[in-house]
C-alpha positions in Angstrom: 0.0 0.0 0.0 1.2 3.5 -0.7 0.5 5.5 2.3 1.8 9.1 1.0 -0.7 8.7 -1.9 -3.6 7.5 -0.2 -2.8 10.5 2.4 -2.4 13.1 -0.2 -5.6 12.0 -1.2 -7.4 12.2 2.4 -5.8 15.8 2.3 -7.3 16.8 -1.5 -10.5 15.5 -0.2 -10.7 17.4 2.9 -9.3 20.8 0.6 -6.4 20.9 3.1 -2.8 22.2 1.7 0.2 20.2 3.0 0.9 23.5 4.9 -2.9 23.4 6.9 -2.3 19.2 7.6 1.8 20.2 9.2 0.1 22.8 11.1 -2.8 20.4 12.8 -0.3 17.9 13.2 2.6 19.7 14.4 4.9 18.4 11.7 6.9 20.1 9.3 5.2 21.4 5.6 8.6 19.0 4.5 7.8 16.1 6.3 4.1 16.1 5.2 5.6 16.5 1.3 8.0 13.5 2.0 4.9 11.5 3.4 3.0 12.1 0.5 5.9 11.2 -1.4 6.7 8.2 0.0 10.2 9.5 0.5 9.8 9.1 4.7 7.4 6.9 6.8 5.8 8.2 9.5 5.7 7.1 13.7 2.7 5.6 14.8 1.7 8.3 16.6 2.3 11.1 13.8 0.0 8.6 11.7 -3.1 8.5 13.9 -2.3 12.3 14.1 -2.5 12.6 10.8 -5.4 10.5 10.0 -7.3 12.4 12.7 -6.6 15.3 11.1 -7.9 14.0 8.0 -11.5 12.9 9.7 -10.5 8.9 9.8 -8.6 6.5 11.7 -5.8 4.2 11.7 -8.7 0.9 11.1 -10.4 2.5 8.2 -7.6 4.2 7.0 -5.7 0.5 6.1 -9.0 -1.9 5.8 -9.0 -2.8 2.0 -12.3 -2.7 0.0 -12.6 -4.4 -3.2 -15.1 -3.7 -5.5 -17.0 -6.5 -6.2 -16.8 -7.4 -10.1 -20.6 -7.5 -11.1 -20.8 -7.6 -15.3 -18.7 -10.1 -17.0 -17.4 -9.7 -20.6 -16.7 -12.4 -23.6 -13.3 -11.7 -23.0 -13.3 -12.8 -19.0 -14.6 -16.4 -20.0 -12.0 -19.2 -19.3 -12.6 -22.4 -22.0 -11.6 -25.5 -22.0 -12.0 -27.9 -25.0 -12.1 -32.3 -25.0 -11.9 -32.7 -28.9 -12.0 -36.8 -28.0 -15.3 -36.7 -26.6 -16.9 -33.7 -28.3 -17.1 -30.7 -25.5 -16.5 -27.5 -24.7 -16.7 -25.5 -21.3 -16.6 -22.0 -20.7 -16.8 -20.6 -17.3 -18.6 -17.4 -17.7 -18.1 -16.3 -14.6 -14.4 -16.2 -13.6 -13.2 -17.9 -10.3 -16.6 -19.1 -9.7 -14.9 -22.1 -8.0 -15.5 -19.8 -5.0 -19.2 -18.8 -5.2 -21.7 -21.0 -4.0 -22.4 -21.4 -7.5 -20.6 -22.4 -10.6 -22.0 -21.6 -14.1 -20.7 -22.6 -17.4 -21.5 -22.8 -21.2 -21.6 -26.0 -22.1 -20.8 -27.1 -25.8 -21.7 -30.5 -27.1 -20.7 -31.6 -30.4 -23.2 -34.3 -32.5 -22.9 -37.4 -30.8 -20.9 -35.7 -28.2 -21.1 -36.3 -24.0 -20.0 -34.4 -21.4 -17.7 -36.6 -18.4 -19.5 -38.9 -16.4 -19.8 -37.7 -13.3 -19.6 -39.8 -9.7 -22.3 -38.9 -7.2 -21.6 -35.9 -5.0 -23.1 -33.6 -2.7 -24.8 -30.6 -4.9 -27.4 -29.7 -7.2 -27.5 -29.4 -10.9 -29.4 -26.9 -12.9 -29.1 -27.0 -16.9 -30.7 -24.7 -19.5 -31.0 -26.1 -22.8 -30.0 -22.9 -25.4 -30.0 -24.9 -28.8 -30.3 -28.6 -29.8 -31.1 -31.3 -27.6 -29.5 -33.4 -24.9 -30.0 -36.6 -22.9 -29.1 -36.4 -19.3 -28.1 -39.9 -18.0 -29.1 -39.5 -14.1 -28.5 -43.2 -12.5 -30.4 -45.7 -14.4 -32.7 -43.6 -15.8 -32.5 -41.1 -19.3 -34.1 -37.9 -19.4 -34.4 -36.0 -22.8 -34.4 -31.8 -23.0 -34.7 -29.7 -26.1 -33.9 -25.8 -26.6 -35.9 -23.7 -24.2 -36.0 -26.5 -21.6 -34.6 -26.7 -18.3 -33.8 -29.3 -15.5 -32.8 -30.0 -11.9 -31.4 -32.9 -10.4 -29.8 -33.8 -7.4 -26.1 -34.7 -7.6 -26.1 -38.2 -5.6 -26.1 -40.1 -8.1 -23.9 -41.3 -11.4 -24.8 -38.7 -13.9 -24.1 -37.5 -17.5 -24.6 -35.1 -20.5 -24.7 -36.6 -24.2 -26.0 -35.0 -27.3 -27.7 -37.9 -29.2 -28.7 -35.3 -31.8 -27.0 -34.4 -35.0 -26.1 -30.8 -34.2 -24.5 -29.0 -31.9 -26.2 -28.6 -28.6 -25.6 -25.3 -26.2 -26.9 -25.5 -22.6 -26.3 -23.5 -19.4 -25.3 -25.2 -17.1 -24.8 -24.1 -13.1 -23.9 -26.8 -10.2 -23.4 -26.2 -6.2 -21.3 -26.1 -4.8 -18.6 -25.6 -7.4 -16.9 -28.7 -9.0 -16.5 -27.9 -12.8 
């Protein structure tokens, strides 16, 4: 972190010169330019000074708050191809692996499947955006077209074919993450 900048900053903010903040502070007009600098680091003390001076304190002054990345572009997707069984995963969402959810793009190519997955603890939730699937849940096979959706529990042996002769798209989102 770069305290001179984030303090030169406070100090802008508040319409303060560097002469104003050395005077509340009883610090030198030098010292304060150094600060803001980074050239010197300041005592303890002369920092909660400071800060006080500046309307905040030493806990909000260092407490880090990242934005939260909301809207997600093309260009953030992460892809990952199998050529030998005909798929093709794109995380839409980056780092998704730590959300309670995970949702990805899922490409299937014409007679294509998707890994066949053990039971686990989670939920499925698929979107069907073009072509058709068959979703292999245990023993049993369930078909869904473009514009349907499903919902399974995870607990048992489960898997994603196309069956069809075109491509099939589908949304898919699991919890917790294990794409």
């Amino acid at each position: 972190m770069q305290i001179g900048e984030k303090i030169k900053r406070l100090r802008l903010e508040n319409n303060l010169t560097q002469e104003e903040l050395a005077d509340r502070c009883e610090l030198s007009k030098g010292f304060i330019s150094q600060l803001e600098r980074d050239m010197t680091s300041p005592s303890i003390a002369s920092l909660v000074d400071i800060l006080e001076s500046l309307g905040t304190n030493l806990q909000a002054f260092f407490s880090e708050t990242v934005e939260e990345k909301i809207v997600f572009k093309t260009e953030d997707f992460f892809e990952k191809e199998n050529e030998e069984v005909g798929y093709k995963l794109e995380w839409i969402i980056p780092n998704a692996q730590k959300n309670m959810m995970e949702p990805i793009l899922l490409t299937l190519a014409p007679n294509g499947a998707y890994d066949e997955h053990e039971p686990h603890v989670g939920e499925e939730f698929g979107y069907v955006l073009s072509g058709s699937i068959v979703i292999n849940l245990g023993s049993k096979k369930y078909v869904a077209k473009a514009g349907d959706s499903f919902y399974y529990k995870a607990n048992k042996g489960h898997e994603i074919v196309n069956k069809g002769r075109r491509e099939a798209v589908l949304l898919l989102v699991g919890t917790p993450p294990n794409f």
